[in-house]
Structures are given as structure tokens and as C-alpha cells.
C-alpha positions as CSV (number, residue, x, y, z in Angstrom):
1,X,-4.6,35.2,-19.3
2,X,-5.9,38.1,-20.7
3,X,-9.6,39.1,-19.2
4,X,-12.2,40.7,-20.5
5,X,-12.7,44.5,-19.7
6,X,-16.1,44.6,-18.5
7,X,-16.1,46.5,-14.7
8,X,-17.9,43.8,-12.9
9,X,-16.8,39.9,-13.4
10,X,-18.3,37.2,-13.1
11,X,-19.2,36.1,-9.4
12,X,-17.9,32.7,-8.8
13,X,-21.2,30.7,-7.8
14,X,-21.5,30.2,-4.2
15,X,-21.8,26.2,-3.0
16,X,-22.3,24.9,0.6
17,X,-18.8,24.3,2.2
18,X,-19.8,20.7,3.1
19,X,-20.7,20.0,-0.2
20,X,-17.6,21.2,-1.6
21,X,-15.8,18.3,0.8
22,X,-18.1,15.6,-0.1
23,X,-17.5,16.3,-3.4
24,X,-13.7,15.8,-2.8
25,X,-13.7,13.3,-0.9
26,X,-15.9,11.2,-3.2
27,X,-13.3,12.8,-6.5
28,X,-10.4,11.0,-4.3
29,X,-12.5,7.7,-3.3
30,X,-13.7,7.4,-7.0
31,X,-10.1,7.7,-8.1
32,X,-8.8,4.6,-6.4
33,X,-11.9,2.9,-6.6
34,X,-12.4,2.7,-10.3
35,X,-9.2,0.9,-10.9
36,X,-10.0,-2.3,-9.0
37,X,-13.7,-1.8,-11.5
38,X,-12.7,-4.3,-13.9
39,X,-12.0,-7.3,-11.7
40,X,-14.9,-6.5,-8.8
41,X,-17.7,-4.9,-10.8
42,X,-16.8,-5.9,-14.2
43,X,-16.2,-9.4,-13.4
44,X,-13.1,-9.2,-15.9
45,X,-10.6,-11.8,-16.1
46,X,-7.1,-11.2,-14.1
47,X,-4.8,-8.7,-16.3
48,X,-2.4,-12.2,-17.7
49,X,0.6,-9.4,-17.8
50,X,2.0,-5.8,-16.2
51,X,1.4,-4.6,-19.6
52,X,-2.4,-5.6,-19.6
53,X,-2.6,-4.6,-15.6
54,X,-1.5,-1.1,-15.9
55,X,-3.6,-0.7,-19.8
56,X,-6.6,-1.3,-17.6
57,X,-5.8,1.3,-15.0
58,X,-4.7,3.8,-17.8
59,X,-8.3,3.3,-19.1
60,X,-9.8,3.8,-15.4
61,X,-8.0,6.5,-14.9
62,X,-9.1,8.5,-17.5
63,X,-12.4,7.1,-16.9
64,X,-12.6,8.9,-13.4
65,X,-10.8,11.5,-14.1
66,X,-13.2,12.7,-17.3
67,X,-16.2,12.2,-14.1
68,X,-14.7,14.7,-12.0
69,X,-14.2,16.8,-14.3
70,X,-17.8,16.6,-15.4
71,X,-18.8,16.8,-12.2
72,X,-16.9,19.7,-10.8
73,X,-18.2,21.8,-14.0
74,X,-21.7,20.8,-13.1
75,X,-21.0,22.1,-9.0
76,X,-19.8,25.1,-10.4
77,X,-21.9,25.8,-13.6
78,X,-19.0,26.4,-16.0
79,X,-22.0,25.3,-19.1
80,X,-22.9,28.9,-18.1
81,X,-19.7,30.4,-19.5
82,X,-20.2,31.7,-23.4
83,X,-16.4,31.2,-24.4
84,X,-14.8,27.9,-24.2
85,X,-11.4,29.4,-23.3
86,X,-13.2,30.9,-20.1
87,X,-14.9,27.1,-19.3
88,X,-11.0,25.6,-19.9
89,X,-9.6,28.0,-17.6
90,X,-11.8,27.3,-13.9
91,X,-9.5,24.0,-14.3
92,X,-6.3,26.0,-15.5
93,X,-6.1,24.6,-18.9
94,X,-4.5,27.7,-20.7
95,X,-2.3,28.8,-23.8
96,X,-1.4,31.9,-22.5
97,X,2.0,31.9,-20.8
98,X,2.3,28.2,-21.6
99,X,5.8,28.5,-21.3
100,X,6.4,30.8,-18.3
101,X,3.9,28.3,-16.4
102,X,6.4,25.5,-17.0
103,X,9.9,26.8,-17.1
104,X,9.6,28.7,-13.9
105,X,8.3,25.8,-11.7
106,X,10.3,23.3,-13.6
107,X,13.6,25.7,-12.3
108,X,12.2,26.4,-9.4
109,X,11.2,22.9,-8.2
110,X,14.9,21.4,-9.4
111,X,16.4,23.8,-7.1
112,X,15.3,20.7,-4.5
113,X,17.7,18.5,-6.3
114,X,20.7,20.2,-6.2
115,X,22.3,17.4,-4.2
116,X,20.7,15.1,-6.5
117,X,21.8,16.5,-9.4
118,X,25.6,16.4,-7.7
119,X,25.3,12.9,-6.8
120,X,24.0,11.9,-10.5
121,X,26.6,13.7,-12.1
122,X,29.6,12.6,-10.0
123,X,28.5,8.7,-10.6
124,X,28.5,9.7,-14.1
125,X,31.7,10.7,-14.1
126,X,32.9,8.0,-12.7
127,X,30.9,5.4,-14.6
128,X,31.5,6.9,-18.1
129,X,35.0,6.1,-20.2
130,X,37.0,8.9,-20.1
131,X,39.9,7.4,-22.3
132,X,40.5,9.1,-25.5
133,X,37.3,10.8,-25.9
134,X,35.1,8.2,-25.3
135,X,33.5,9.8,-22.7
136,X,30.6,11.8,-24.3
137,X,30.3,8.5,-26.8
138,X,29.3,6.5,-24.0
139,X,26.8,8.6,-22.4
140,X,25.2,9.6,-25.7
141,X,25.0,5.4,-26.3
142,X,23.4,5.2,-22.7
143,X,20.8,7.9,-22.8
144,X,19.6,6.9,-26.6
145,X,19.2,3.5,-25.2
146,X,17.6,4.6,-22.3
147,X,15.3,6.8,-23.9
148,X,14.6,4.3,-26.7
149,X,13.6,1.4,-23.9
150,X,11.7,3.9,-22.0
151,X,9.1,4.6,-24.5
152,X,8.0,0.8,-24.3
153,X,8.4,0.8,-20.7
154,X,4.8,1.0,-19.1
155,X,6.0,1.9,-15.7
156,X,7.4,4.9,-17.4
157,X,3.9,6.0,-18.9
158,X,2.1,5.3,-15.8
159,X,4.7,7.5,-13.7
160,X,5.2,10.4,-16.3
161,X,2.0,10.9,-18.2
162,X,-0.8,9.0,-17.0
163,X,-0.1,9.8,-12.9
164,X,0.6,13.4,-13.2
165,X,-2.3,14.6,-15.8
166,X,-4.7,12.6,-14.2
167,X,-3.8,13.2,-10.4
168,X,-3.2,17.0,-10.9
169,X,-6.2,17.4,-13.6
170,X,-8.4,15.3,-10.2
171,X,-7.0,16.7,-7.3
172,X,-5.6,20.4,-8.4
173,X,-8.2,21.7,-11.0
174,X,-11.0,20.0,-9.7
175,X,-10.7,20.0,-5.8
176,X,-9.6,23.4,-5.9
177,X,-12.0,25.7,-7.4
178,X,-14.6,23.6,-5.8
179,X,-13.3,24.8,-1.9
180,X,-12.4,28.0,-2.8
181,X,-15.8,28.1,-4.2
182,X,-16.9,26.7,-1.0
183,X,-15.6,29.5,0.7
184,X,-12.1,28.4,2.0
185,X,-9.6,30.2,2.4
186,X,-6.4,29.7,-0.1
187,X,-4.2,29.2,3.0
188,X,-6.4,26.4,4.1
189,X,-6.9,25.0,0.7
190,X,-3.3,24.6,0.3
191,X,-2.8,22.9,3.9
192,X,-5.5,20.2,3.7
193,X,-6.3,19.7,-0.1
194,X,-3.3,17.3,0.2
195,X,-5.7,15.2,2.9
196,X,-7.7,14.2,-0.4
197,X,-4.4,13.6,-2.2
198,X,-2.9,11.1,0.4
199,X,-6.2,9.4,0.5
200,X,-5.7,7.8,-2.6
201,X,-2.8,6.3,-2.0
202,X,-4.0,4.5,1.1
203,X,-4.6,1.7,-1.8
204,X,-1.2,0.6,-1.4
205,X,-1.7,-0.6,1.8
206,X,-4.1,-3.0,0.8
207,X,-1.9,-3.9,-2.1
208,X,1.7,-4.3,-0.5
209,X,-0.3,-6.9,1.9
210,X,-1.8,-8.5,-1.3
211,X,2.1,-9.0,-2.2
212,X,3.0,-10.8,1.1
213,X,4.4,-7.8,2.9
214,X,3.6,-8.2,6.8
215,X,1.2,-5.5,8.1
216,X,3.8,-3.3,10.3
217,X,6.6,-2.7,7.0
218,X,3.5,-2.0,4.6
219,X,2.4,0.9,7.2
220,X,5.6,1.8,7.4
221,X,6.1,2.0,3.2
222,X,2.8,3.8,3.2
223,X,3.4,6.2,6.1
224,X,6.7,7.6,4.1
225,X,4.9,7.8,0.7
226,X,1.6,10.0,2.7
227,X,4.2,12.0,4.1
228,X,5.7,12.4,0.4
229,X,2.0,13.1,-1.1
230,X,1.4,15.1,1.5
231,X,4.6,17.8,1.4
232,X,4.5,17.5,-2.3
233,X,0.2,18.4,-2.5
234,X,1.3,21.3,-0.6
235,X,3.4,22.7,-3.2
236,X,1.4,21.7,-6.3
237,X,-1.8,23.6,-4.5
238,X,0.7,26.6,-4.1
239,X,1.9,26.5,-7.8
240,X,-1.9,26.1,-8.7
241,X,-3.5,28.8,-7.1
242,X,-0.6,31.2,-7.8
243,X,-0.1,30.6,-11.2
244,X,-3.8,29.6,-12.3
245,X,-1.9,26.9,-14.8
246,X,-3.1,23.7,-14.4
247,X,0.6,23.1,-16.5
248,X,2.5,24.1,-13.3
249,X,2.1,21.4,-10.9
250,X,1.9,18.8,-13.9
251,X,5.6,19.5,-14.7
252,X,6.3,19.7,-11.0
253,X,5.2,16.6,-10.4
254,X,6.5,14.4,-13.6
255,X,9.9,16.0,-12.4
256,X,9.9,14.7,-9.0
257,X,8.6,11.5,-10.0
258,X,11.8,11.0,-12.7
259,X,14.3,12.5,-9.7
260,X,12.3,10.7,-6.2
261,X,13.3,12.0,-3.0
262,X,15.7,14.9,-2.6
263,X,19.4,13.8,-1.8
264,X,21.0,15.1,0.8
265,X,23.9,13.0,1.7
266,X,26.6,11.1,-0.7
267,X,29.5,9.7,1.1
268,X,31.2,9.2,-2.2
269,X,31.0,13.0,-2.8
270,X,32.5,13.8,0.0
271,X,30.3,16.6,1.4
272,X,29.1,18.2,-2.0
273,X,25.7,16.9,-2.0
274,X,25.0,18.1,0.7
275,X,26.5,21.4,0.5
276,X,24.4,21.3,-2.7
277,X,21.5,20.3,-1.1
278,X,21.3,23.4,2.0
279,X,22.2,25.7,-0.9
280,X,19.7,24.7,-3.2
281,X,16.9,24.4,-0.5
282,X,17.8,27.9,0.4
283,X,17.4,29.4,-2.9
284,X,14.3,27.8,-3.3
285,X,12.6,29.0,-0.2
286,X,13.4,32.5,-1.1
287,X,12.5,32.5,-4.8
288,X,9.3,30.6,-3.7
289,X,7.2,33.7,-3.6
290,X,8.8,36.0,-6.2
291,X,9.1,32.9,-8.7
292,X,5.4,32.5,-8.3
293,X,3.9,36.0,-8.9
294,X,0.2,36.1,-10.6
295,X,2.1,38.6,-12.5
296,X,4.3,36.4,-13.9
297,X,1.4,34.0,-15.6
298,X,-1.3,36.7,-16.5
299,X,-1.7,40.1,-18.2
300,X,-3.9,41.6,-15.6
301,X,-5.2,40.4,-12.7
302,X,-7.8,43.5,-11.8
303,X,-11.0,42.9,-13.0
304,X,-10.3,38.9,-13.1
305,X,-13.4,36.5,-13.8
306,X,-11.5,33.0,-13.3
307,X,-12.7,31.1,-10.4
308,X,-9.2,30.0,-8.8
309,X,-9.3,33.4,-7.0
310,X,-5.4,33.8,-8.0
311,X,-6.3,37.5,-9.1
312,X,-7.2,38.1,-5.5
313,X,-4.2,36.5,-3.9
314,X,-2.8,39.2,-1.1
């Protein structure tokens, strides 16, 4: 982002750490809460299909997400700021190296799924025709299809749009200005912004046992998907705070949403996956830091007046 040259920038404003947690917490209750709105507050009929259900939840969504928003720029006085791109950027919304702030993550975070990407490949393989040619026909045929029945699928829009930009827009470019604002430090603010994350999922609790599921597998289900939220809010904080791209942990997280959890073990590939997997995990652990320089997503850094505190990263 390239900052203005004046020789003192702007001061971030300074708000009670307490309040900066309330304010979370009530982001993260306010997220879940709004979706059950229509049937507990707005006395609306039962959604008659999935189609209708997840419309309303869309709607919600947005809904909550537009409130945060409103009210994190109202915490940390953003109306202050003269130049629109300036208000845009305390929640990462940027042009500037729009493409740097997705490529990089999007490699980086695929290095993951090495073993994935193995696994997939060798079932394609094997799945595909390979007789005269027909081969590349086939998958072409698949993938249009699939493509073509995915943009009318609306578990597809709620787990690669609607999810991602609404969760990261919530619980990245809110939550964190807000504590570092609070005065947190990054470290922390990477380690237990996730708490606030996780929370709104504990929803799905309540709704497996709606479905019938007995009380010990739903904790179970639940417990794996926290522990998910949680290792995965880690990472998205990182990308957040280093980059200052609100774009970063977007694509990070519609990607691991299309790929689900890491594998690691294939007994039809005989080894590879996993071989795939230790050498992929490695990479990624040691291009974590370089692959994530403020450098890499902003022409200067001294002088900055952004509120993520990026700039100041040591």
C-alpha cells in the first residue's frame, strides 16, 4: 500500500482492552445468533426447502456482518479518516498488490495438500479412460459438468463465497484491529483470536442434536471441527496481520474448504501421499515466514498509518 509521506502517522486510537473483547465476543455471538432471527424473532415460517434455508442465512449473514463492520469503524473512528482508500484499508480491503496477496497464500497454503493433491490425481488416473485418447475427453466432460452443477448448488455458495467473505470480513478485519487496538500483542492476537472463531461454530452442536444425533457423537463432530477452526484461525490471523490483505485469508480459506482436511495416508498410493504430505508440510513451515514478508504486500512500511500494526511487525 503505498502511504502517505507525512513524518508522523496517524496514531491508531487507543480503546480499553476489555472493551475490545466484548466487542468480539458479542461480533462472534451476533454472527450465529442472527441466523436463527427469522424463525425466533421474526416469527417467519420454516424455510419449505435447503434452497430457501440457506437464502435466509445468506441474507443474515450479510446482515451481521455489514453490523460489525459498522461497529468496529465506530470503536475505532475510521469516519475520521479523509480518504476512503485509508477507511477501506483498517479492514484490509486493498487494490494494491491484489495479486501478490492471493497467489502467495494460495501457493503457500496448497503446500498442505501435497498428499491431497497425490491422492486426487492418482484416483483420476485411475477413474479416467485412457483408451485411445479418451482420457483428457473424459475429464474435460467431468469438470464442465461439475462446474456447470456447481453454480446452482447452494452448498457450494455457502462454502465458497458466503462463509469465507463473511467469516474473514467478521472475525479477521474486524476482531483484529479492534485488539491490536486494544493493546495486544500480535503474538497473542494470533493465538486466541481463533477463541472468537470456534465460538461460532458451537451452533452445530445444538444443530446435529436437532437432527437426532445422540449428545456424545455430536461433541465429538464438534470437538474435531473447533480443533479445525481453531489451527486454521491461527493461520488466517498470521496471513492477516502480515500481509494487511483482508484478500489473504479469504483465498486461504475458500481453498481449504474445496480441499477439507489435509491427506496424509492413501493405501492405494502406496506411500506417495504421504511422502507428499511430510514434504509438503516441510516446505511450508519454512517458506511460512519468507512467503509472508510485509515487504512482499506493501511499498513501504516506515512511516505506515494503517491500524493492523503490520508495518511494525519485528
Amino acid at each position: 500500500m503505498t502511504m502517505p509521506s507525512a513524518p508522523h502517522p496517524i496514531s491508531p486510537p487507543v480503546i480499553p482492552g476489555t472493551a475490545a473483547v466484548a466487542a468480539c465476543a458479542a461480533m462472534a455471538v451476533s454472527y450465529v445468533a442472527v441466523l436463527y432471527a427469522p424463525t425466533l424473532l421474526l416469527r417467519l415460517p420454516p424455510a419449505t426447502s435447503l434452497r430457501a434455508f440457506f437464502h435466509r442465512r445468506f441474507v443474515c449473514a450479510a446482515f451481521s456482518s455489514t453490523a460489525s463492520v459498522l461497529a468496529t469503524a465506530a470503536l475505532l473512528r475510521v469516519w475520521s479518516l479523509s480518504d476512503s482508500s485509508k477507511a477501506l484499508a483498517v479492514f484490509g480491503i486493498r487494490s494494491d498488490h491484489l495479486l501478490e496477496a492471493v497467489v502467495i497464500p494460495l501457493l503457500l497454503t496448497s503446500l498442505v495438500y501435497a498428499g491431497s493433491f497425490v491422492s486426487r490425481l492418482w484416483v483420476m488416473s485411475s477413474s479416467c479412460d485412457r483408451d485411445d485418447g479418451e482420457m483428457g475427453v473424459g475429464c474435460t466432460e467431468k469438470l464442465a459438468h461439475w462446474m456447470q452443477t456447481s453454480l446452482q448448488d447452494v452448498m457450494v455458495w455457502r462454502n465458497y463465497v458466503v462463509a469465507p467473505f463473511t467469516e474473514e470480513l467478521v472475525f479477521r478485519a474486524c476482531m483484529i484491529p479492534l485488539l491490536l487496538c486494544g493493546g495486544f500483542r500480535m503474538s497473542n492476537i494470533i493465538f486466541l483470536s481463533p477463541i472468537f472463531f470456534s465460538l461460532a461454530h458451537l451452533n452445530h452442536l445444538f444443530e446435529l442434536h436437532q437432527q437426532g444425533c445422540n449428545f456424545i457423537r455430536s461433541l465429538l463432530i464438534v470437538g474435531l471441527q473447533l480443533g479445525y477452526t481453531v489451527i486454521f484461525g491461527w493461520y488466517a490471523a498470521f496471513l492477516f496481520i502480515r500481509t494487511g490483505n483482508l484478500m489473504s485469508p479469504i483465498v486461504a480459506h475458500i481453498f481449504c474448504n474445496m480441499m477439507g482436511l489435509p491427506a496424509f495416508l492413501s493405501p492405494r498410493t502406496r506411500g506417495v501421499t504421504s511422502v507428499a504430505f511430510m514434504a509438503g508440510s516441510i516446505s511450508f513451515f519454512y517458506l511460512l515466514f519468507p512467503a509472508t514478508s510485509p515487504q512482499l504486500y506493501n511499498a513501504k512500511l516506515d512511516g505506515c498509518s494503517c491500524w493492523h500494526g503490520y508495518c511494525r511487525w519485528s
